[in-house]
C-alpha positions as CSV (number, residue, x, y, z in Angstrom):
1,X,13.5,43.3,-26.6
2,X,11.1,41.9,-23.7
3,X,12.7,38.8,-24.0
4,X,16.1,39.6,-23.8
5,X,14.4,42.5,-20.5
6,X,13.3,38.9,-18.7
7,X,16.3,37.2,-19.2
8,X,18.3,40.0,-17.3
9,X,15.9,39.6,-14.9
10,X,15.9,35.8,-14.9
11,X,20.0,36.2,-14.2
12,X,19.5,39.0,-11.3
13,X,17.7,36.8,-9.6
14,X,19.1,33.7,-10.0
15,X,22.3,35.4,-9.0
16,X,20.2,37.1,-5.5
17,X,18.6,33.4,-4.7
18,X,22.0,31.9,-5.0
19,X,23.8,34.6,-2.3
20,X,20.6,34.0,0.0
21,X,21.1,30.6,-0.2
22,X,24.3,31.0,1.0
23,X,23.8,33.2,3.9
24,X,21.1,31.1,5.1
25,X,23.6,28.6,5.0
26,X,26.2,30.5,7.3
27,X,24.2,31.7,9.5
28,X,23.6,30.3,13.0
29,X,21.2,33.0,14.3
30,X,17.4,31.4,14.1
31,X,15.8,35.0,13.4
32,X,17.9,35.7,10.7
33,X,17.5,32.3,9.1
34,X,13.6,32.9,9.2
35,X,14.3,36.1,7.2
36,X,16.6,35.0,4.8
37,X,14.4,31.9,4.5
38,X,11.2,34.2,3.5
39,X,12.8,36.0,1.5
40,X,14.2,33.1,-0.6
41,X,10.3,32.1,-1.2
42,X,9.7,35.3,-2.7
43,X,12.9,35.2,-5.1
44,X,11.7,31.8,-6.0
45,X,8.1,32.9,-6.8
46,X,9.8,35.9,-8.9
47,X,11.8,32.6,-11.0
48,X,8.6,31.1,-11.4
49,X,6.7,34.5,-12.7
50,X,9.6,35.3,-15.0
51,X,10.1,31.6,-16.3
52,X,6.0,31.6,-17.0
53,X,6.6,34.8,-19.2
54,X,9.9,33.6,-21.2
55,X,7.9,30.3,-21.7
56,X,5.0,32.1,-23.2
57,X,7.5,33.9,-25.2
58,X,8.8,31.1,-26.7
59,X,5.1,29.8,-27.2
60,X,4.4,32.9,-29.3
61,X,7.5,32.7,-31.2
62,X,7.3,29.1,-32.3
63,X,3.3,30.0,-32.9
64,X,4.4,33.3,-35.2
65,X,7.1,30.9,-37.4
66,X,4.3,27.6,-38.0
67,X,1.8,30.5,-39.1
68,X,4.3,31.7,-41.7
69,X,5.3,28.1,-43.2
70,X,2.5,25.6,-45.2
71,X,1.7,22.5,-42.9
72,X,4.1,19.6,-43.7
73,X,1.2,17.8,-45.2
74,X,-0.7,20.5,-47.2
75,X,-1.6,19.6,-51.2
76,X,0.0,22.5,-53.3
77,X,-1.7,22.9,-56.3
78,X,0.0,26.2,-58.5
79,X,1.2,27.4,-55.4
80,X,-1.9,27.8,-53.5
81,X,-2.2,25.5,-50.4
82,X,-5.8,23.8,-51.0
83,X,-6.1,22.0,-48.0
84,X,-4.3,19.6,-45.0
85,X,-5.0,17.0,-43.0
86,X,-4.2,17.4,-39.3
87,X,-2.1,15.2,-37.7
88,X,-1.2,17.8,-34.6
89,X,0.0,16.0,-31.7
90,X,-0.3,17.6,-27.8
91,X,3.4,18.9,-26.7
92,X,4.5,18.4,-22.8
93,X,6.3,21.0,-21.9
94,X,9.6,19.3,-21.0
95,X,11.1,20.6,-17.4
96,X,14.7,21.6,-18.5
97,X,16.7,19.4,-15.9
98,X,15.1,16.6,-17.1
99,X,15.3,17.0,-20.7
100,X,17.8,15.3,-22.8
101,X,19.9,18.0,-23.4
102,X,21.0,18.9,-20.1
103,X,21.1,15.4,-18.8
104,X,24.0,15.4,-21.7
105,X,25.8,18.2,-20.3
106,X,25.3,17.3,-16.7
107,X,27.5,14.1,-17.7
108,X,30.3,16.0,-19.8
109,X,30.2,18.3,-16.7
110,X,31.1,15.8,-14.5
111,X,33.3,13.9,-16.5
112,X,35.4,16.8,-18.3
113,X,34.2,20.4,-16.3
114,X,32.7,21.0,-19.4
115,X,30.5,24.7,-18.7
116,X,26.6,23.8,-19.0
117,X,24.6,26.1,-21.3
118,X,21.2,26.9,-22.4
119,X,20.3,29.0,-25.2
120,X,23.6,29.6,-25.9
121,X,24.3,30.9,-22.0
122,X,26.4,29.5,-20.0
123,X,24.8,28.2,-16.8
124,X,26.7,29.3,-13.4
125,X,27.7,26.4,-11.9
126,X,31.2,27.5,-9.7
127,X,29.6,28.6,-6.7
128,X,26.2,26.2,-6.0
129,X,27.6,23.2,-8.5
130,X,25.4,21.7,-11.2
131,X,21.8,20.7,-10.4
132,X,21.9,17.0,-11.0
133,X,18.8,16.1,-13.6
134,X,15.4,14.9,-12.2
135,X,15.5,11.8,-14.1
136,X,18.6,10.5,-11.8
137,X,17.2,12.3,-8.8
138,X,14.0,10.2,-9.1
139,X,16.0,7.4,-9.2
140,X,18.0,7.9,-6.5
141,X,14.9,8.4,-4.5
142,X,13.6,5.2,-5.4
143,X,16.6,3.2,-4.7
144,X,16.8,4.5,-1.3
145,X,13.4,3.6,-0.3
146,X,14.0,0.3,-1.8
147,X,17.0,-1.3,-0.9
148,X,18.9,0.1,1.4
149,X,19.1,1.7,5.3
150,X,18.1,-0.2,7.7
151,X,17.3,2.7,10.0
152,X,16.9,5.8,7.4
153,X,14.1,3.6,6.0
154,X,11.8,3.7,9.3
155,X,12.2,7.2,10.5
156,X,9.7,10.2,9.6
157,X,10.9,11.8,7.0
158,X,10.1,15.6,6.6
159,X,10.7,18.4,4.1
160,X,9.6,21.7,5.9
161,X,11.6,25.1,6.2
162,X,14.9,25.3,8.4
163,X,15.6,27.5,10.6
164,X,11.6,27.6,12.4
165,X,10.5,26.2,15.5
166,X,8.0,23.6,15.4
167,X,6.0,22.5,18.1
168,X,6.0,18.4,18.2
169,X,4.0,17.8,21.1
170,X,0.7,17.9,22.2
171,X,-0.8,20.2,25.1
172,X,-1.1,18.0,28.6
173,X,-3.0,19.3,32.1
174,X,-3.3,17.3,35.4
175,X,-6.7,16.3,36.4
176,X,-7.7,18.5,39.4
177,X,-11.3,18.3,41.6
178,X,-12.7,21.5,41.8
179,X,-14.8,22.9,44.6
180,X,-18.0,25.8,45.0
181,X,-15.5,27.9,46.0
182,X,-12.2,27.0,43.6
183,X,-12.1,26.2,39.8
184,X,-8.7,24.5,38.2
185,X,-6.2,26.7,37.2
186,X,-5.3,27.0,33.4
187,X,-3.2,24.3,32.1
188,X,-1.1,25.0,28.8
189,X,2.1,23.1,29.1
190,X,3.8,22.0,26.1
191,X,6.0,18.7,27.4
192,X,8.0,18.3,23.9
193,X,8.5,21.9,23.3
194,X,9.7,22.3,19.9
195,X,12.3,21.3,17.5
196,X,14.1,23.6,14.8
197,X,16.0,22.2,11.7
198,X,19.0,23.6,10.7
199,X,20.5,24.1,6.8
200,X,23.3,21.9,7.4
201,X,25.3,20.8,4.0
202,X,26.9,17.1,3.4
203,X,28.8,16.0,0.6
204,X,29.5,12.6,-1.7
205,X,32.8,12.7,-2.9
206,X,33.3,10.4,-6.0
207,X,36.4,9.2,-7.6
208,X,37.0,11.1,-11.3
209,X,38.7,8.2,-12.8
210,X,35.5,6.0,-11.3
211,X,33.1,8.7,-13.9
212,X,35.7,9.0,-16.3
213,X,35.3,5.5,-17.1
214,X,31.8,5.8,-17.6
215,X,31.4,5.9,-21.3
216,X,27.9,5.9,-22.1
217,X,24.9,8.5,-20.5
218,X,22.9,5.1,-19.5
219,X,26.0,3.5,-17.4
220,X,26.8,7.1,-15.9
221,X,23.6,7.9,-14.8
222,X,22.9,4.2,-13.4
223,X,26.1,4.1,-11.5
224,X,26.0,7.7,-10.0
225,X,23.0,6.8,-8.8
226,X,23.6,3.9,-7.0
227,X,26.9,5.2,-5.8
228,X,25.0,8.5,-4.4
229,X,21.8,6.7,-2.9
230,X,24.2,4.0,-0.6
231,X,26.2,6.6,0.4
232,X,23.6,9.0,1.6
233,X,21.6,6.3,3.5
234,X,25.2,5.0,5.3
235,X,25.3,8.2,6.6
236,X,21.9,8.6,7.6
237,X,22.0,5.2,9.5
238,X,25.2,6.5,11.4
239,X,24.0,10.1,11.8
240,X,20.4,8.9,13.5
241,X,22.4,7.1,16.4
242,X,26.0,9.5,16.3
243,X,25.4,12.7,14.8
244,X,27.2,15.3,16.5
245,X,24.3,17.9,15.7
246,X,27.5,20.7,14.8
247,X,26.9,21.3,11.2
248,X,25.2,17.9,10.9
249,X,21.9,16.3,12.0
250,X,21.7,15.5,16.1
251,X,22.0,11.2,16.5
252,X,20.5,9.6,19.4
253,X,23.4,9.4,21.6
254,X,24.3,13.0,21.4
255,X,21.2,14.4,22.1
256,X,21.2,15.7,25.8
257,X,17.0,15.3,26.2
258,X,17.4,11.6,25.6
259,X,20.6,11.2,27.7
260,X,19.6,13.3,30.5
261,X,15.8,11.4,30.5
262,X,15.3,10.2,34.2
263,X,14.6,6.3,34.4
264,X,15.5,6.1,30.5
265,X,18.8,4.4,31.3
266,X,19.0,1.0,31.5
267,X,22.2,-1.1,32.8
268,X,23.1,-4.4,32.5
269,X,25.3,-6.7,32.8
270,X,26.7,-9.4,30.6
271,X,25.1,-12.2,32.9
272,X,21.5,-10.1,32.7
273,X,21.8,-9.4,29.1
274,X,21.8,-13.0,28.6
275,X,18.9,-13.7,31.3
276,X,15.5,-13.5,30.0
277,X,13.6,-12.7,33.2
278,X,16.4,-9.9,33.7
279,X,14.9,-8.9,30.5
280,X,11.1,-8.5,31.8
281,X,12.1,-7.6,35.7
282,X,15.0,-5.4,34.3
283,X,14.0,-3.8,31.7
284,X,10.3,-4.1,30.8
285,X,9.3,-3.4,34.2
286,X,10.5,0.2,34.0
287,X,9.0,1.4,30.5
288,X,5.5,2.6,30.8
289,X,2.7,0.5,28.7
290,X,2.6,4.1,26.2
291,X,6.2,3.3,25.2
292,X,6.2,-0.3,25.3
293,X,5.3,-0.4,21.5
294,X,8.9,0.3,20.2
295,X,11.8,-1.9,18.4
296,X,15.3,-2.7,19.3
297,X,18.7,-1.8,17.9
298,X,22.0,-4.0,18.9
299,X,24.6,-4.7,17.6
300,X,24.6,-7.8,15.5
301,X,28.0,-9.2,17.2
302,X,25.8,-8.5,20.6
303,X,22.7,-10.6,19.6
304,X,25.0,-13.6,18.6
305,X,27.0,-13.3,21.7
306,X,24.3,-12.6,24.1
307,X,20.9,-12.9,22.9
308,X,21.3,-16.2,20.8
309,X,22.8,-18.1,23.3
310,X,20.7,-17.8,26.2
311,X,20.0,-21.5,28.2
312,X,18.7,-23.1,30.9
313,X,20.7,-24.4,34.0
314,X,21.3,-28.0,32.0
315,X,23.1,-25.7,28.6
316,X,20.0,-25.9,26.7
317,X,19.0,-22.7,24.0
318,X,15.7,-21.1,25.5
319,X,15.9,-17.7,23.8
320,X,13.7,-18.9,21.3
321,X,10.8,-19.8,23.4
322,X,11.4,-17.4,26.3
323,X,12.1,-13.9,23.9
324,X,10.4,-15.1,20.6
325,X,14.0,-14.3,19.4
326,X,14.3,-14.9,15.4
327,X,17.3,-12.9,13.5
328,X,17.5,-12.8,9.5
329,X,21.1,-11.5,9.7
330,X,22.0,-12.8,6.3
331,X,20.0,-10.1,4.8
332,X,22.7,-8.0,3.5
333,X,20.5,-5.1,2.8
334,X,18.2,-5.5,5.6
335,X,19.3,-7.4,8.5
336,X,16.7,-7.1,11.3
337,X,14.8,-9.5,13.3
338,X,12.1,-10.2,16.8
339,X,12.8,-9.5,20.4
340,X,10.0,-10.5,22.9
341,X,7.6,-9.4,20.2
342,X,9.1,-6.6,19.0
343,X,11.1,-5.6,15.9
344,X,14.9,-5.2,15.8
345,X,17.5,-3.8,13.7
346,X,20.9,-5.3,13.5
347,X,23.8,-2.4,13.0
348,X,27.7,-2.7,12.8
349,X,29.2,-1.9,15.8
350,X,30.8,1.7,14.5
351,X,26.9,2.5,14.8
352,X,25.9,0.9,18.2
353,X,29.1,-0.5,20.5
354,X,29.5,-4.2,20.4
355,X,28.8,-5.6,24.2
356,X,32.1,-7.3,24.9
357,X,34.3,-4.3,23.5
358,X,31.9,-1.7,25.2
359,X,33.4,-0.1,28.3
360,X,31.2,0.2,31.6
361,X,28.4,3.1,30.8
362,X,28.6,3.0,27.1
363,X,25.2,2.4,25.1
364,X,24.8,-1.5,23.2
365,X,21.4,-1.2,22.3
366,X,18.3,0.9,21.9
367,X,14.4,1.0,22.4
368,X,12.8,3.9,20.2
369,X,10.0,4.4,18.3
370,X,11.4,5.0,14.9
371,X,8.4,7.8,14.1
372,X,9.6,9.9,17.1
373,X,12.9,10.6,15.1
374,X,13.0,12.7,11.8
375,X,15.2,13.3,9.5
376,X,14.4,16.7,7.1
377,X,15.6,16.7,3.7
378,X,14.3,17.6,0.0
379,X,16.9,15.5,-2.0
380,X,18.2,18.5,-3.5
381,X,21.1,17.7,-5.0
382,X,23.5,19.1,-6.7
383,X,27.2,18.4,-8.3
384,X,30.2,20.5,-7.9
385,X,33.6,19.7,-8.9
386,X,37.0,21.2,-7.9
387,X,40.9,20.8,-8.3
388,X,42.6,19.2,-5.3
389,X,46.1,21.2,-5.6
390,X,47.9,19.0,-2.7
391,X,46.9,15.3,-4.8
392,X,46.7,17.4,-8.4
393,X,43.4,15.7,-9.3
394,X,40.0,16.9,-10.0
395,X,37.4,15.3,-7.0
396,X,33.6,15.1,-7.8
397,X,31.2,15.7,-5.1
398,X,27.5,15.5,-4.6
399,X,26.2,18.0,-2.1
400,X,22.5,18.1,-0.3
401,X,20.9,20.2,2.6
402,X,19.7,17.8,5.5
403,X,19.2,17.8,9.2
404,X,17.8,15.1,11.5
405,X,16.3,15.1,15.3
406,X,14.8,13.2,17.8
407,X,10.9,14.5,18.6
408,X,9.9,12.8,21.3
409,X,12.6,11.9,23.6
410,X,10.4,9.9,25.9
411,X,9.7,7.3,23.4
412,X,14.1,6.2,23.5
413,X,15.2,4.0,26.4
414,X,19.0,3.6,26.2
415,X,20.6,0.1,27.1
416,X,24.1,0.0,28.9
417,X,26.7,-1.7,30.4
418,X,26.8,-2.3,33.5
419,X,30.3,-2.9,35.3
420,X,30.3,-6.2,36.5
């Protein structure tokens, strides 16, 4: 009877998390996403209590049915049990979206819409999707770090509460000299203010017939993983530089405190760009010594044009010994290189505009300290799948919670072109 009270209970609240969930996923209004969010911790810590007493449940259960049976290796000798040798091994408690079971009817789910289950109950997957198992979540986690994202894989990475403003920077005064009869006024300024994150939801759509096709558990889970992990960190890399920041994280270029910066704009022109003493009397000149420990972004298109072909009055390459420049652009998974001692990341132009197609004002390259951008996310994934009624096919897709910002917008000096 208890058991059957706690699963109620388990239900009810799964059921409450999922509708707060949603709201805080609606709403715009920072207060009450704060709410919503607290109150979320506190359904969670209710799952947690009521799991811990169904668990101990079943402990006492499976104790109550060994203490009625003889021990598998017990010597029976006219029916009386004279003695056994122990062989009992130490049980892990298995985490249930990593267990065998449901990592088997995540894949049937995907494949077929098959309903999950668990104990016989089925699992309510219509509104929130599946949970994708911790096995291929781990995985997914290490292929990203691994191989792929040229930017995602340098930028701060947090996993902290949406909806709450952070303060990200630290507290500066002016010096002032002080007399007998004056003392310096109280200084508490806060020059970076502080940055909220938002709940903002992206999806992976996969083709059915591409998972359909994946006969075994091992092949399903090592393609969806892959497919998943390249397609998040593509987005990333164009989100850090593009995002729009409506219902998606904030990029580089849209982000008014770097845009607006004073003396954080940089022009110049195609005969400068290819000038290495416009670089330093240009450029270099005008960034502070704080800032000058950044890295580059171009466009790879821009540093063949441009960069690599730099040359003295008689047509003879210099870029080498006057930049230091050195480009590995035949790393497909990692193309990147050295500017005038600093490193650079090589993008496609969708990301960052190729010089020569660039119009006059529009951004080819960056300076930023990859730290001073962060992207918040917890990898929590999950699978839904749906009926398209205007192509009559069934379309998987991942979804995950994520937002990304800039922290210190005096740390990005934008690179344009100039009309010539």
């Amino acid at each position: 009877m208890r058991k059957k009270i706690l699963e109620q209970r388990m239900q009810r609240l799964l059921d409450k998390k999922q509708k707060l969930s949603q709201r805080c996923d609606a709403s715009t209004d920072v207060n009450e996403v704060r709410s919503l969010t607290e109150q979320l911790d506190d359904v969670k810590a209710e799952i947690e209590e009521t799991q811990a007493e169904l668990d101990a449940i079943a402990e006492e259960e499976a104790s109550q049915e060994a203490r009625g049976k003889a021990p598998e290796n017990a010597q029976l000798v006219g029916g009386e049990v004279l003695g056994a040798f122990s062989t009992k091994k130490e049980e892990r408690k298995e985490n249930f979206l990593e267990s065998m079971e449901y990592r088997n009817a995540f894949w049937k789910y995907v494949q077929n819409g098959t309903p999950i289950t668990r104990n016989g109950e089925v699992i309510s997957t219509n509104e929130t999707g599946a949970a994708i198992p911790l096995t291929i979540m781990r995985e997914v986690i290490n292929t990203v770090r691994k191989r792929y994202g040229n930017l995602y894989a340098k930028v701060r990475k947090t996993n902290i509460k949406g909806g709450v403003d952070y303060p990200i920077g630290a507290l500066e005064a002016d010096f002032k000299w002080i007399t007998e009869e004056t003392v310096s006024p109280r200084q508490k300024t806060d020059k970076l203010g502080t940055v909220s994150f938002k709940y903002n939801t992206a999806e992976i759509r996969i083709a059915q017939t591409f998972l359909a096709n994946l006969l075994t558990l091992e092949s399903f889970e090592a393609e969806i993983t892959k497919v998943i992990a390249i397609a998040y960190v593509k987005a990333m890399d164009f989100g850090i530089v593009n995002g729009s920041g409506k219902g998606q994280m904030l990029g580089i270029l849209n982000d008014e405190r770097v845009t607006n910066l004073a003396g954080h704009t940089i022009q110049m022109s195609a005969a400068e760009i290819n000038d290495w003493k416009a670089w330093r009397k240009n450029f270099f000149a005008k960034i502070p010594l704080g800032y000058r420990s950044g890295e580059f972004m171009f466009a790879a298109s821009t540093v063949d044009a441009y960069l690599e072909t730099m040359s003295d009055a008689n047509g003879n390459p210099i870029f080498r010994q006057a930049t230091g420049l050195e480009v590995n652009d035949g790393d497909a998974v990692n193309p990147s290189g050295r500017f005038f001692g600093r490193e650079v990341s090589l993008t496609e132009p969708d990301i960052i505009a190729d010089f020569d197609t660039a119009s006059a004002g529009d951004v080819v390259g960056i300076f930023w300290n990859p730290e001073d951008y962060a992207i918040n996310e917890n990898f929590g994934f999950t699978m839904r799948r749906y009926f398209d009624e205007d192509t009559n096919e069934w379309v998987e897709k991942a979804l995950v919670v994520v937002d990304g910002k800039v922290l210190n917008p005096y740390s990005f000096y934008l690179i344009t072109k100039k009309a010539n």
